[in-house]
SENUVO-750884 format. One record per residue: x, y, z of N, C-alpha, C in turn; residue number from 1; residue in one letter. Coordinates in nm, 3 decimals. Layout:
REM residues N
+---------+---------+---------+---------+---------+---------+---------+---------+---------+-----+---------+
:      nu :      nv :      nw :     cau :     cav :     caw :      cu :      cv :      cw : num : residuo :
+---------+---------+---------+---------+---------+---------+---------+---------+---------+-----+---------+
:       X :       Y :       Z :       X :       Y :       Z :       X :       Y :       Z : NUM :       A :
...
+---------+---------+---------+---------+---------+---------+---------+---------+---------+-----+---------+
//
This chain:
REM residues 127
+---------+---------+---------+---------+---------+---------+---------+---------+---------+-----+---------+
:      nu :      nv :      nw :     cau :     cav :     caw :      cu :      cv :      cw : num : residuo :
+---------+---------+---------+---------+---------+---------+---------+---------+---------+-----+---------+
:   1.016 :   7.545 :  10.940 :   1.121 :   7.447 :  10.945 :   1.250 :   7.515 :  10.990 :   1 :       X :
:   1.301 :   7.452 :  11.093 :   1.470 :   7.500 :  11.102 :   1.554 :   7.475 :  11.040 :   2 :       X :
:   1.651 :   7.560 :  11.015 :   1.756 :   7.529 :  10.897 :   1.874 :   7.476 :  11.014 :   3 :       X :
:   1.937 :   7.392 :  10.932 :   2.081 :   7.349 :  11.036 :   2.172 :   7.524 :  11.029 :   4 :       X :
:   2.256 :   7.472 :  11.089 :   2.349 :   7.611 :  11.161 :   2.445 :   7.620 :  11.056 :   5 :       X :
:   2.493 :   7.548 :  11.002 :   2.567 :   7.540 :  10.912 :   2.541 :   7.629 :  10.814 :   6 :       X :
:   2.443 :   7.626 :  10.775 :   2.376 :   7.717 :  10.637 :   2.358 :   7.851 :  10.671 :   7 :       X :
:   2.345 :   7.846 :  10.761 :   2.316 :   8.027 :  10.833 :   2.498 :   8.106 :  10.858 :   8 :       X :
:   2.555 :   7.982 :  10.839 :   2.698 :   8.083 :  10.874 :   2.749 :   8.135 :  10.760 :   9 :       X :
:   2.727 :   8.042 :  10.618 :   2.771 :   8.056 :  10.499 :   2.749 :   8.211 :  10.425 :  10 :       X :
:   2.839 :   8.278 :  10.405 :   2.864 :   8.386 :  10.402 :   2.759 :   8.453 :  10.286 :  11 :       X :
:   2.684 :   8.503 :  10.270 :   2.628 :   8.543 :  10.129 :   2.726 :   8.639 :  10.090 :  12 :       X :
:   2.709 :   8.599 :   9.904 :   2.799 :   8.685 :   9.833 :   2.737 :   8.834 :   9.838 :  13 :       X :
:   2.886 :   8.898 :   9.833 :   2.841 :   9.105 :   9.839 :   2.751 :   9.121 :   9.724 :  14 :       X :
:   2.696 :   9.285 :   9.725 :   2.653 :   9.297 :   9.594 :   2.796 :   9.353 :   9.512 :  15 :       X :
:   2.756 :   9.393 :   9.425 :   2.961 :   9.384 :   9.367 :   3.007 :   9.536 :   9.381 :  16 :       X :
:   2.914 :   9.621 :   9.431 :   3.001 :   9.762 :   9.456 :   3.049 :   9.762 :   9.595 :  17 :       X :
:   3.027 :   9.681 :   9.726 :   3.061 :   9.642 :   9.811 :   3.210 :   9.563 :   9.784 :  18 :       X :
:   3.195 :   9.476 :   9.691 :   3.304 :   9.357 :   9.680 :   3.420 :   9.436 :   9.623 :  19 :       X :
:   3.365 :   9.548 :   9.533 :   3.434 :   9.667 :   9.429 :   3.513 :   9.661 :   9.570 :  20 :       X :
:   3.485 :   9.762 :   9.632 :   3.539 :   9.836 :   9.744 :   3.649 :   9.786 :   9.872 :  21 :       X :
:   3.569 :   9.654 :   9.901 :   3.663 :   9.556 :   9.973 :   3.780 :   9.516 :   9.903 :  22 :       X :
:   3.785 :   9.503 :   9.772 :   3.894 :   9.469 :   9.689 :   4.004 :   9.595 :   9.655 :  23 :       X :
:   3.957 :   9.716 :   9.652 :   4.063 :   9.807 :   9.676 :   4.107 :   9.858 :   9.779 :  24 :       X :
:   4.044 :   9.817 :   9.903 :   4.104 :   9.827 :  10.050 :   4.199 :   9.751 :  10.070 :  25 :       X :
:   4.132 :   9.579 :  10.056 :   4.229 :   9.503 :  10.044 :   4.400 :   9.544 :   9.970 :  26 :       X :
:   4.376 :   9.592 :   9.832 :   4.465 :   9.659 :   9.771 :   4.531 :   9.750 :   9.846 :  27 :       X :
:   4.504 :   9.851 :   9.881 :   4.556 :   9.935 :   9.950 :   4.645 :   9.892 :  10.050 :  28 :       X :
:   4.572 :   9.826 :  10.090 :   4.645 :   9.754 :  10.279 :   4.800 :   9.679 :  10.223 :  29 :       X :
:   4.750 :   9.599 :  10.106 :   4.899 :   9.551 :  10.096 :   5.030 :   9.641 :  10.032 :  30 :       X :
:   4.950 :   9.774 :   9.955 :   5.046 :   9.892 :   9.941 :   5.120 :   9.896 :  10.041 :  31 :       X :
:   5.050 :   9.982 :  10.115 :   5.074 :  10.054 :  10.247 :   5.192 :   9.941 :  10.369 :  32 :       X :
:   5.134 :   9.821 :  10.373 :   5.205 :   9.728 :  10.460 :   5.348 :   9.736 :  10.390 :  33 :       X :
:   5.369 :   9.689 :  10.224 :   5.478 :   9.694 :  10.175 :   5.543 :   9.823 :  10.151 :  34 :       X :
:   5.508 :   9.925 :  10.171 :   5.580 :  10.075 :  10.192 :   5.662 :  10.068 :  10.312 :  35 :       X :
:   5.565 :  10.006 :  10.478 :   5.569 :   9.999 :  10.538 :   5.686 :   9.945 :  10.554 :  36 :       X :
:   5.691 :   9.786 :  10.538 :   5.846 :   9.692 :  10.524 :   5.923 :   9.747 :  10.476 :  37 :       X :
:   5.934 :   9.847 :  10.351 :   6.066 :   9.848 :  10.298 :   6.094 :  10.009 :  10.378 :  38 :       X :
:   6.013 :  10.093 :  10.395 :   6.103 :  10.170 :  10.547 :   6.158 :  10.138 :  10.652 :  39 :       X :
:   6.097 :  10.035 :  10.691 :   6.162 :   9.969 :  10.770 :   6.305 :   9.922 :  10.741 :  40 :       X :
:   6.304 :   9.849 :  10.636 :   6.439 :   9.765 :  10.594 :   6.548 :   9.902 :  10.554 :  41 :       X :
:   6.506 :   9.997 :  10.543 :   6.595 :  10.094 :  10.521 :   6.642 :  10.153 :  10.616 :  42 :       X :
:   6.535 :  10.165 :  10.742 :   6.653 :  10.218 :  10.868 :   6.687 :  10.092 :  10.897 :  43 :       X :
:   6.659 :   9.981 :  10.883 :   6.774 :   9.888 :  11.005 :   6.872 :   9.908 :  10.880 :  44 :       X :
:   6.872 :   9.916 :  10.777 :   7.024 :   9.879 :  10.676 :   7.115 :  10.028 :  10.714 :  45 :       X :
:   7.030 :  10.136 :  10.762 :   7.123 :  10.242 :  10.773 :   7.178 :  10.235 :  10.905 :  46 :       X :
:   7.107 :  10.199 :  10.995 :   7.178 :  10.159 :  11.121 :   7.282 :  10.092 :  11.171 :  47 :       X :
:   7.253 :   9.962 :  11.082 :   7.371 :   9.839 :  11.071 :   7.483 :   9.902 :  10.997 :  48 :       X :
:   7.453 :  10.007 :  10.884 :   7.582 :  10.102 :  10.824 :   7.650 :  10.187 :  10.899 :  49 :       X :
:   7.596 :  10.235 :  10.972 :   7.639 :  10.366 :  11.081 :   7.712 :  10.292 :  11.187 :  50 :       X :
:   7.664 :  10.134 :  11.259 :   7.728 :  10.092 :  11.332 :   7.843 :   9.999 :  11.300 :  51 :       X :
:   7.888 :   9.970 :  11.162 :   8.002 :   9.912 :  11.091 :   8.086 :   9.997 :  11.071 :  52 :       X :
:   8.063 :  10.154 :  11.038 :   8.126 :  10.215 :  10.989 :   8.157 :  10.337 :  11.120 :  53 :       X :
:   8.134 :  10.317 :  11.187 :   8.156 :  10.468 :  11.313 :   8.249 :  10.406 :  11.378 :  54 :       X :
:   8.336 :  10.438 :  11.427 :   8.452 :  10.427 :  11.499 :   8.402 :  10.404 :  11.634 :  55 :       X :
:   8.465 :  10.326 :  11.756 :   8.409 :  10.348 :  11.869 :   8.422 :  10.445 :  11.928 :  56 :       X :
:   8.350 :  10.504 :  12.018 :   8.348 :  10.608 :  12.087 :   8.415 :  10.614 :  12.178 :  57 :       X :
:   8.539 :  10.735 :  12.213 :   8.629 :  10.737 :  12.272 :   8.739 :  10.660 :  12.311 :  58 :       X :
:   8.771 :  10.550 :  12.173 :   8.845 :  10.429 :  12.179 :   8.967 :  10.503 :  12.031 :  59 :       X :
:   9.059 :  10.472 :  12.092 :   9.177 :  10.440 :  12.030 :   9.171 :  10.332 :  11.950 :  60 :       X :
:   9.218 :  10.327 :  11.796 :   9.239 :  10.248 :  11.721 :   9.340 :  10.166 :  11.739 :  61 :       X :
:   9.326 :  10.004 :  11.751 :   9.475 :   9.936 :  11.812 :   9.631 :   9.957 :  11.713 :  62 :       X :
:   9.570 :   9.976 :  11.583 :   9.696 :  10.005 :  11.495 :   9.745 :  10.141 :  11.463 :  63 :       X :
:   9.626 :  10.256 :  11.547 :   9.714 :  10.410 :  11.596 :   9.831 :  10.406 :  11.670 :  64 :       X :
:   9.792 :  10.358 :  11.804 :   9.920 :  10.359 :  11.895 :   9.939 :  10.206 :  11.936 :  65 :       X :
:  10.087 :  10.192 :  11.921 :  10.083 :  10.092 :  11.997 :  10.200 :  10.097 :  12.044 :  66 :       X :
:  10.248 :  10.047 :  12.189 :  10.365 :  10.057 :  12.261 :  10.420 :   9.866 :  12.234 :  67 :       X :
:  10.550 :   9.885 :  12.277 :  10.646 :   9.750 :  12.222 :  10.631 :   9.627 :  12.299 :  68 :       X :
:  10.577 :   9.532 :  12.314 :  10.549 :   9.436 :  12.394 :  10.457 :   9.482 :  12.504 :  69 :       X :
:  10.363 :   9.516 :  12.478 :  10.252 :   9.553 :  12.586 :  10.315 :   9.658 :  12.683 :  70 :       X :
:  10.452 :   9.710 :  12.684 :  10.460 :   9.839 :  12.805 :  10.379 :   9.964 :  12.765 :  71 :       X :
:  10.382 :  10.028 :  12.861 :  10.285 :  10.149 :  12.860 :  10.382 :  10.265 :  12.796 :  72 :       X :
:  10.300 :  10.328 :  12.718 :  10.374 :  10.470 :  12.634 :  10.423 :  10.547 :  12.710 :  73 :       X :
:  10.538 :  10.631 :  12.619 :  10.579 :  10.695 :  12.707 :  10.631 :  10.824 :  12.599 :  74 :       X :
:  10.699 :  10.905 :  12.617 :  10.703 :  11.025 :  12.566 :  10.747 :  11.171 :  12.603 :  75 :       X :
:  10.820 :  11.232 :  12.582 :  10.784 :  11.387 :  12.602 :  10.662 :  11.431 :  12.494 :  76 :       X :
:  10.638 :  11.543 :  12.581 :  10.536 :  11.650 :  12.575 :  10.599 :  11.749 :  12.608 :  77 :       X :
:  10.681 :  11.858 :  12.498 :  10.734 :  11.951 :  12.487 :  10.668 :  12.037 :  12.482 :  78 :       X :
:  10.664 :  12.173 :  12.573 :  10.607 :  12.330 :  12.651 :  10.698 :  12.403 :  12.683 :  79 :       X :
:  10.678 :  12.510 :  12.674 :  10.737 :  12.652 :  12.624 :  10.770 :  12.667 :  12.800 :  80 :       X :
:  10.917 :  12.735 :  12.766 :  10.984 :  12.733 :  12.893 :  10.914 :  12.830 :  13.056 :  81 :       X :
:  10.865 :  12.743 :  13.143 :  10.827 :  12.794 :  13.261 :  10.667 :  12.802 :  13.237 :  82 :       X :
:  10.643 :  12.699 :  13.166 :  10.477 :  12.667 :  13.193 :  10.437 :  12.577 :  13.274 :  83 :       X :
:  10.424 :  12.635 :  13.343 :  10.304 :  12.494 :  13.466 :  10.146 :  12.419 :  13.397 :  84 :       X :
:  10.175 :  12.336 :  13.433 :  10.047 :  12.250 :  13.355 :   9.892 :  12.262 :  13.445 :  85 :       X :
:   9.805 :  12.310 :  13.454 :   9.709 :  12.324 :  13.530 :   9.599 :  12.223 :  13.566 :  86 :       X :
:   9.583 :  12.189 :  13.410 :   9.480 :  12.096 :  13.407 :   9.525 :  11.981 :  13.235 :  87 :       X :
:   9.419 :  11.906 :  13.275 :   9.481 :  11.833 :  13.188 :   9.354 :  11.696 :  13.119 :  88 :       X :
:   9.300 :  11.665 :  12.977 :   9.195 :  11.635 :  12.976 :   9.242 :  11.525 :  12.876 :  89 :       X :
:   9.183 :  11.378 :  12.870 :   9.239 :  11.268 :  12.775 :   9.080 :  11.250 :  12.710 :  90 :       X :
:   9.061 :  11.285 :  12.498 :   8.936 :  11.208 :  12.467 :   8.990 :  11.135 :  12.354 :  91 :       X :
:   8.972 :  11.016 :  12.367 :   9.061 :  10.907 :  12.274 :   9.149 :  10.948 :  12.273 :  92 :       X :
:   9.238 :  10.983 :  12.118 :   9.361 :  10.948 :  12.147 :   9.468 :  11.129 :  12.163 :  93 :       X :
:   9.357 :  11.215 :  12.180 :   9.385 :  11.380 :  12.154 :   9.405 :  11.360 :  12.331 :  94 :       X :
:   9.486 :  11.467 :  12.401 :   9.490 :  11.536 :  12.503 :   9.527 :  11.655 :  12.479 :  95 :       X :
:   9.454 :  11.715 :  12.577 :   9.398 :  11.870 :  12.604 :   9.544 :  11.920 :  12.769 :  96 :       X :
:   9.612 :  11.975 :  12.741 :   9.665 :  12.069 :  12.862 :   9.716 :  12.193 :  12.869 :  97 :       X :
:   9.610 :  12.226 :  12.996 :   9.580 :  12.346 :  13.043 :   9.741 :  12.372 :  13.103 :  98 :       X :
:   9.747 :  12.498 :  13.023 :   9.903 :  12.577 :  13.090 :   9.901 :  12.702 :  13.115 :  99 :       X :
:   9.965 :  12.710 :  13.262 :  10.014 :  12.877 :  13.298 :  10.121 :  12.872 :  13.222 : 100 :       X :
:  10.172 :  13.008 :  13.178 :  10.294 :  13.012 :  13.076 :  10.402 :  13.113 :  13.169 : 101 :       X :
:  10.460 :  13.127 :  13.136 :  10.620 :  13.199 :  13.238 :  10.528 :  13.350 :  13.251 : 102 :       X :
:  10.472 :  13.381 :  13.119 :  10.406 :  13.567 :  13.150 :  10.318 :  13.552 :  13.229 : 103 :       X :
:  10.247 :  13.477 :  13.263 :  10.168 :  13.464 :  13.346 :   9.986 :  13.428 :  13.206 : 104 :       X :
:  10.000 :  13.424 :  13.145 :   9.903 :  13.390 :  13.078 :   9.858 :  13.246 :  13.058 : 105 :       X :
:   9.783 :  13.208 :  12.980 :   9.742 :  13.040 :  12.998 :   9.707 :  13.010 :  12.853 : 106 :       X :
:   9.713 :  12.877 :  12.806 :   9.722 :  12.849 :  12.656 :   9.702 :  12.683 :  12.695 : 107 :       X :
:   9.604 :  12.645 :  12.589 :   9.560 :  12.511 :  12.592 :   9.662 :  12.470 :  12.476 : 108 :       X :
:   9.723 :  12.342 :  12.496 :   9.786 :  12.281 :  12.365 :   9.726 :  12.155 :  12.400 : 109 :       X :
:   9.747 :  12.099 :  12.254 :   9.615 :  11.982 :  12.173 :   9.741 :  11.935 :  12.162 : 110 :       X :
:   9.745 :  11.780 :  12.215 :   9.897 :  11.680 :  12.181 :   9.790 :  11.518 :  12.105 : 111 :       X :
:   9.841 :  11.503 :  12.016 :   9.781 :  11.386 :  11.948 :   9.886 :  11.269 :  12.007 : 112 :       X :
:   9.828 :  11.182 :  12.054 :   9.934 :  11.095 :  12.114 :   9.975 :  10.971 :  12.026 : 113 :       X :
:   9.893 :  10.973 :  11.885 :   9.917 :  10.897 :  11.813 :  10.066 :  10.911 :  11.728 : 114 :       X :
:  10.005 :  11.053 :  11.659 :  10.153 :  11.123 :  11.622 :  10.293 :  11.188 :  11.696 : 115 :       X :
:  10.217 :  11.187 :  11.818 :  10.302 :  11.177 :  11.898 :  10.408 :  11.344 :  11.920 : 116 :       X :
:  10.301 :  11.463 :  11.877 :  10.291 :  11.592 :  11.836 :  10.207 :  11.703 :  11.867 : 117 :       X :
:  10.249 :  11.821 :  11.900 :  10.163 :  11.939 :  11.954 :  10.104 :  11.961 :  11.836 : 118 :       X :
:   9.952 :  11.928 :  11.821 :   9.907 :  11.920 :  11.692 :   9.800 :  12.124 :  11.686 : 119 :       X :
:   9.800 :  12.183 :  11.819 :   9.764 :  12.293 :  11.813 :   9.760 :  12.336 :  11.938 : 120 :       X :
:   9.783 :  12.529 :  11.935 :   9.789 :  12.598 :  12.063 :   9.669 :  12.685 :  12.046 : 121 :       X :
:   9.609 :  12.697 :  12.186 :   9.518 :  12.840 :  12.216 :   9.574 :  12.955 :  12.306 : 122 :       X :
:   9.543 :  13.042 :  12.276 :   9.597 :  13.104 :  12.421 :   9.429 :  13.159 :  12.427 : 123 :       X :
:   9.423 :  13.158 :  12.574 :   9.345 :  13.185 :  12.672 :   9.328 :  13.335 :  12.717 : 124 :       X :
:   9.262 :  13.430 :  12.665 :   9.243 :  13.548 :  12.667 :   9.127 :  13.629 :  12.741 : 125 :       X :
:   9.140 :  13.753 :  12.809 :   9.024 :  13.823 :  12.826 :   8.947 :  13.947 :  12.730 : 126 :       X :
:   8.859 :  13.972 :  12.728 :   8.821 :  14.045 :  12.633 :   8.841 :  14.212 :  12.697 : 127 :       X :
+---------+---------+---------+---------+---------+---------+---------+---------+---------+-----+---------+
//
């Protein structure tokens, strides 16, 4: 006699050290998945922290400097008498210039343009 199809799909039950086993895989899997999620949720929360909290890159803060009705800053930048400026480098709101000095030697000074101050000198040496 043929059996309908129906009856042949119906799953027979495991023997129970099989079912044992499937049931702590099962277990496992949902460990592992939920380890899984909450590493996850910890780098995007550190990411979203790092990107709230980091300053932009190479951006001036609008309430560091600000000039009087939108004109452009302006300023001395005071150097030691008979220095020529050589070079000269802007990263946010620090500039870097390269100076020949009257002896003939060269010295980087660090001008913060916020404070609006020679905030440090190098001199430029050979060994």
């Amino acid at each position: 006699m043929v059996r309908p199809i129906a009856e042949e799909d119906e799953e027979k039950p495991l023997d129970p050290a099989a079912e044992k086993v499937r049931r702590k895989l099962i277990r496992f899997m949902i460990v592992n998945l939920g380890l899984l999620f909450l590493a996850l949720m910890v780098v995007i929360g550190a990411l979203v922290y790092k990107a709230r909290n980091a300053p932009g890159a190479g951006s001036v803060p609008a309430d560091e400097v600000q000039a009087a009705g939108g004109a452009p800053l302006s300023g001395d930048i005071v150097l030691p008498v008979g220095a020529k400026v050589v070079s000269q480098a802007l990263s946010g709101n620090r500039l870097s210039i390269d100076a020949e000095l009257a002896d003939g030697s060269r010295s980087i000074f660090l001008y913060d343009i916020a404070e609006r101050r020679v905030i440090g000198q190098f001199a430029i040496r050979n060994k």
